[in-house]
PAVEXZA-688312 format. One record per residue (C-alpha): residue number from 0; residue in three letters; x, y, z. Coordinates in steps of 0.1 Angstrom, whole numbers, plus 5000, padded with zeros to 4 digits. Layout:
! PAVEXZA-688312
<site><n>NUM</n><res>ALA</res><c1>X</c1><c2>Y</c2><c3>Z</c3></site>
...
! end
This chain:
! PAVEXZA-688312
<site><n>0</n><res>UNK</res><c1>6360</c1><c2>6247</c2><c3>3574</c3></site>
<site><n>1</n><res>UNK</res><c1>6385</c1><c2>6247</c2><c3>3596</c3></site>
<site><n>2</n><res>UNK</res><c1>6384</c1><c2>6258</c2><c3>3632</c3></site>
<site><n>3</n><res>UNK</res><c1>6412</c1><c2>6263</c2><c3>3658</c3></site>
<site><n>4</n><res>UNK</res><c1>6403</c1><c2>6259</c2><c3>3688</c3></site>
<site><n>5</n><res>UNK</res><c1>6429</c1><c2>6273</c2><c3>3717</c3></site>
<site><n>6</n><res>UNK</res><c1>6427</c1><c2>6267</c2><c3>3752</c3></site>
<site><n>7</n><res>UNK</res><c1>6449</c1><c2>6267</c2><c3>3784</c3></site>
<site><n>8</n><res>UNK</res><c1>6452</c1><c2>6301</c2><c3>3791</c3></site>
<site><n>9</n><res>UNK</res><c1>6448</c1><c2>6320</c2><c3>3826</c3></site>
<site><n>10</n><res>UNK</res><c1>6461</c1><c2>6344</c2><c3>3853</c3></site>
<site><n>11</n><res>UNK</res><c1>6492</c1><c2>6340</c2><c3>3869</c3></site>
<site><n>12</n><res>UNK</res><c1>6518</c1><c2>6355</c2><c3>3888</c3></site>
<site><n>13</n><res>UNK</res><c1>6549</c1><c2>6366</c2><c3>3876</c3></site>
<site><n>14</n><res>UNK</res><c1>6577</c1><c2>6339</c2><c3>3871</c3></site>
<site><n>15</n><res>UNK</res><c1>6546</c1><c2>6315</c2><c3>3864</c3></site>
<site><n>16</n><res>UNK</res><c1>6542</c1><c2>6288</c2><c3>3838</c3></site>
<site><n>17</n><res>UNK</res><c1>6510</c1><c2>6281</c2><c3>3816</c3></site>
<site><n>18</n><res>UNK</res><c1>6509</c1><c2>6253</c2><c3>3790</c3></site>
<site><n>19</n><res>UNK</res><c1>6489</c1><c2>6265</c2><c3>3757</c3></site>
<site><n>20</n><res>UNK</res><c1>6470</c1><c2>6236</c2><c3>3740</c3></site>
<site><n>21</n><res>UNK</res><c1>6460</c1><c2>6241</c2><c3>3702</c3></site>
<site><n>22</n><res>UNK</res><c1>6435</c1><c2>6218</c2><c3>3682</c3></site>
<site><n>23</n><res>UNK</res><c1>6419</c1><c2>6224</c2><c3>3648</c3></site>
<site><n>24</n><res>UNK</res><c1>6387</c1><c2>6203</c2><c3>3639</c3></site>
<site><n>25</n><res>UNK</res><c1>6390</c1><c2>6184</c2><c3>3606</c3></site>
<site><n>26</n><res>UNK</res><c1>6427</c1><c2>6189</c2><c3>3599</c3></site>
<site><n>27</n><res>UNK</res><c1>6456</c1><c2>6167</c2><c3>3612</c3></site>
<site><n>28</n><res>UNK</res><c1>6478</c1><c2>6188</c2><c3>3625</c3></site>
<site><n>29</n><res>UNK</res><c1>6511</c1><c2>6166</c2><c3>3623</c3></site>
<site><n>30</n><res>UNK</res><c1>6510</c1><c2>6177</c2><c3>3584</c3></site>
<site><n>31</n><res>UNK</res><c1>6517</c1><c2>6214</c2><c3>3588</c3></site>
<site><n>32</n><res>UNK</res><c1>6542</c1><c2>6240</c2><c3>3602</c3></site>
<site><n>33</n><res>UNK</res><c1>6521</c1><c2>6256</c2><c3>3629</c3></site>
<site><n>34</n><res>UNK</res><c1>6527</c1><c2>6287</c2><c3>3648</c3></site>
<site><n>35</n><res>UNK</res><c1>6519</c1><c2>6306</c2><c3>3683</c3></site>
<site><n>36</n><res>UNK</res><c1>6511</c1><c2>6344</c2><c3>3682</c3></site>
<site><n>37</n><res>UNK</res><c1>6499</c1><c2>6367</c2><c3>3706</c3></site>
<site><n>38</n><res>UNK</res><c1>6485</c1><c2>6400</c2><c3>3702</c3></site>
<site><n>39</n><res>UNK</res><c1>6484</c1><c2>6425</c2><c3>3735</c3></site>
<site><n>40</n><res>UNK</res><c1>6459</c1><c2>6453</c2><c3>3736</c3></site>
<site><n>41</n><res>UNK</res><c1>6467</c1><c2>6481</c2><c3>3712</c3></site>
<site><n>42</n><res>UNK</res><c1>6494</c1><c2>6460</c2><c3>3687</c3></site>
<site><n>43</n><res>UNK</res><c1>6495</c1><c2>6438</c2><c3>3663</c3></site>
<site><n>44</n><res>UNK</res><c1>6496</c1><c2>6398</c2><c3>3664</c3></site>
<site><n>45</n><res>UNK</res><c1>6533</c1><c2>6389</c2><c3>3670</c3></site>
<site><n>46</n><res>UNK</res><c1>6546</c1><c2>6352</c2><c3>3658</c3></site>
<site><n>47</n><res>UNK</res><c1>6559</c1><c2>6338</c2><c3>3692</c3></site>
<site><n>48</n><res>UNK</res><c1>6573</c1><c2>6306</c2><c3>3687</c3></site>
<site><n>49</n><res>UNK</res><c1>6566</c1><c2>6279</c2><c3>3656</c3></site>
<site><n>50</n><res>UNK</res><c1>6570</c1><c2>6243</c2><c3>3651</c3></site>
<site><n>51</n><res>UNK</res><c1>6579</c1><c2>6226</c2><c3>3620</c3></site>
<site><n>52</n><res>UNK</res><c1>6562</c1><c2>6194</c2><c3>3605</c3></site>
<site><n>53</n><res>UNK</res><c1>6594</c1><c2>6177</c2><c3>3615</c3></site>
<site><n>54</n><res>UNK</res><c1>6597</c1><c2>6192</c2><c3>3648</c3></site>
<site><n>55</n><res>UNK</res><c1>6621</c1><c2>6218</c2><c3>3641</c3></site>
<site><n>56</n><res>UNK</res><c1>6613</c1><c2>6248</c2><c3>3663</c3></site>
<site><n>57</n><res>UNK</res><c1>6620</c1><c2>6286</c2><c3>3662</c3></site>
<site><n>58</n><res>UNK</res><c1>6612</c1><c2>6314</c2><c3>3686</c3></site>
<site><n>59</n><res>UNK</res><c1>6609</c1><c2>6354</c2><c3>3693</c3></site>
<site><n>60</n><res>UNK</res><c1>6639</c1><c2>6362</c2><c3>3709</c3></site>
<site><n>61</n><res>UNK</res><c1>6615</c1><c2>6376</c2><c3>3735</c3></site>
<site><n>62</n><res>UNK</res><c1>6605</c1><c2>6343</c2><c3>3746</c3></site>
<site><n>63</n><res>UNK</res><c1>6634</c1><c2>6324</c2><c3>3734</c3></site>
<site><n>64</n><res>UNK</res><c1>6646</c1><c2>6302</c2><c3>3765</c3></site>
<site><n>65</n><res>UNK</res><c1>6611</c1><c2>6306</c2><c3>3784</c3></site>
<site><n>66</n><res>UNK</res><c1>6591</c1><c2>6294</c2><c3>3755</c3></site>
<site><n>67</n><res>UNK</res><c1>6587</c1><c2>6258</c2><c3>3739</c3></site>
<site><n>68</n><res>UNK</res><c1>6566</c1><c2>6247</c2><c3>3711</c3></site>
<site><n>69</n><res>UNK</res><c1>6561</c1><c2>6212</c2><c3>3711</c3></site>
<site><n>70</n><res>UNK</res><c1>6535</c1><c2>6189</c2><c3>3690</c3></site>
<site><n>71</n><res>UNK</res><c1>6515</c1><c2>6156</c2><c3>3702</c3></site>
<site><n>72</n><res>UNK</res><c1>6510</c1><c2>6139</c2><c3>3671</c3></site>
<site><n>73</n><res>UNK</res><c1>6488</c1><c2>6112</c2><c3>3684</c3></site>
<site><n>74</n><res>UNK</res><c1>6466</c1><c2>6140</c2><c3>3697</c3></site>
<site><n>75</n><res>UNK</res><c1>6465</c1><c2>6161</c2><c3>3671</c3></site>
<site><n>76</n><res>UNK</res><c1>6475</c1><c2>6190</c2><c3>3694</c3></site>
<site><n>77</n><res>UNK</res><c1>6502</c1><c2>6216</c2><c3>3692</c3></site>
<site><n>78</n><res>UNK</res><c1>6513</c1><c2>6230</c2><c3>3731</c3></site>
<site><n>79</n><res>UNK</res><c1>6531</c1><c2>6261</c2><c3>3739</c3></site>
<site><n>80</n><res>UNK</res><c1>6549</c1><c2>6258</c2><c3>3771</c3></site>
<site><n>81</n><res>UNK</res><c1>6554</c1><c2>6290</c2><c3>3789</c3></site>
<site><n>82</n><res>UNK</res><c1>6575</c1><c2>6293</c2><c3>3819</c3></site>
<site><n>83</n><res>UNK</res><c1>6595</c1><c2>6324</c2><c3>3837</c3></site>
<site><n>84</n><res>UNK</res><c1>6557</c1><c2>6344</c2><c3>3825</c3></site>
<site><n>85</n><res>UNK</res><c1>6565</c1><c2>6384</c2><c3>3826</c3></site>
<site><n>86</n><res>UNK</res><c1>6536</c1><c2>6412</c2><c3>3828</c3></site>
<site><n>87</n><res>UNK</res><c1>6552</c1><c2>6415</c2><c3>3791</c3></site>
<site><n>88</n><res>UNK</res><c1>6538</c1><c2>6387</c2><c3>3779</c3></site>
<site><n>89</n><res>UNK</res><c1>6499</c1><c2>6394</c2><c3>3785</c3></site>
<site><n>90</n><res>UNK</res><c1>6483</c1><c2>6387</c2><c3>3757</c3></site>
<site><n>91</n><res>UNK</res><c1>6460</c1><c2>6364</c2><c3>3737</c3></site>
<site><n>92</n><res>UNK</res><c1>6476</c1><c2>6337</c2><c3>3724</c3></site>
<site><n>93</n><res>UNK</res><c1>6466</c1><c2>6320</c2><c3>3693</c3></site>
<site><n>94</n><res>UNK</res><c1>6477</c1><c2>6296</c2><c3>3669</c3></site>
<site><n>95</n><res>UNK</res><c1>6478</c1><c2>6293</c2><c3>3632</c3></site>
<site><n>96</n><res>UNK</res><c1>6498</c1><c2>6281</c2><c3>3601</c3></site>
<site><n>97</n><res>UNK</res><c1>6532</c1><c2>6298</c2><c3>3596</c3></site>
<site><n>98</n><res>UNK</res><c1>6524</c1><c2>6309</c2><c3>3559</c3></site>
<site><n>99</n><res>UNK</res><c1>6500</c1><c2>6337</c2><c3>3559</c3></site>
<site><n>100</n><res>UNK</res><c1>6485</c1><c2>6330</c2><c3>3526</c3></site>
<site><n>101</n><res>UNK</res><c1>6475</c1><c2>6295</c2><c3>3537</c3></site>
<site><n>102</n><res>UNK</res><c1>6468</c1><c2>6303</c2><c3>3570</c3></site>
<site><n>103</n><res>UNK</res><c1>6433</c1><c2>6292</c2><c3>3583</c3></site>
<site><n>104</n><res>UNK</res><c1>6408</c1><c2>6315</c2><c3>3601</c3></site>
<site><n>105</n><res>UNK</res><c1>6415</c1><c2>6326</c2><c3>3634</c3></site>
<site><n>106</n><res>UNK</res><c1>6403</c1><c2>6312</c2><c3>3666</c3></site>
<site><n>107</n><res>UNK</res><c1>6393</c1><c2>6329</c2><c3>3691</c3></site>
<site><n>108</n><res>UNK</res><c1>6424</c1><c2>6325</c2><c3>3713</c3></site>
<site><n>109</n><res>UNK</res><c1>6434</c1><c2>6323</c2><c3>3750</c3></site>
<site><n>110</n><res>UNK</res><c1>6438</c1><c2>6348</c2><c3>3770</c3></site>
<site><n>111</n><res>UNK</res><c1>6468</c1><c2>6352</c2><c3>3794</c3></site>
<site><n>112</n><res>UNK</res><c1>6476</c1><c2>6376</c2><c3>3823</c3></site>
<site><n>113</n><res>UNK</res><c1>6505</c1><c2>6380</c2><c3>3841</c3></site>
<site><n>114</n><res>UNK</res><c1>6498</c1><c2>6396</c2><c3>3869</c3></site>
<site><n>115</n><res>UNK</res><c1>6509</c1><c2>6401</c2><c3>3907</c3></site>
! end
């Protein structure tokens, strides 16, 4: 089975960057559309940013010009680079599949506060 593992999360101040890391165990990455969501306390898991096998890229306009997904395919790791952080975008961060219906089970995610 499948497991996502995310990591790379933390507190920091407002204005703040954090780089996301994604791996999955057993799967190589560099074959599938993959995705970053985040899910605050009290609402749902938002879709944040995704990357296409081919390296095309598409964002929330929330985080759209703060944001970048980028892919290591050597590494077999997808990153999420987040700079210009808000209190906004506390969450926990996790990645996945872009297609729901062939998306894998969830890891446990990161955790990120912004936070003066």
């Amino acid at each position: 089975q499948v497991q996502l593992v995310e990591s790379g999360g933390g507190l920091v101040q407002p204005g703040g960057s954090l780089r996301l890391s994604c791996v999955a165990s057993g799967r190589t990455l560099s074959m599938f559309d993959m995705a970053w969501y985040r899910q605050a306390p009290g609402k749902q898991r938002e879709l944040v940013a995704q990357i296409g096998s081919g390296g095309f890229t598409n964002y929330a306009d929330s985080v759209k010009g703060r944001f970048t997904a980028t892919r290591d395919n050597a590494k077999n790791i997808v990153y999420l680079q987040m700079n210009s952080l808000k209190p906004e975008d506390t969450a926990v961060y996790y990645c996945n599949r872009v297609i729901r219906s062939l998306q894998w089970p969830w890891g446990q995610g990161t955790q990120v506060t912004v936070s003066s």
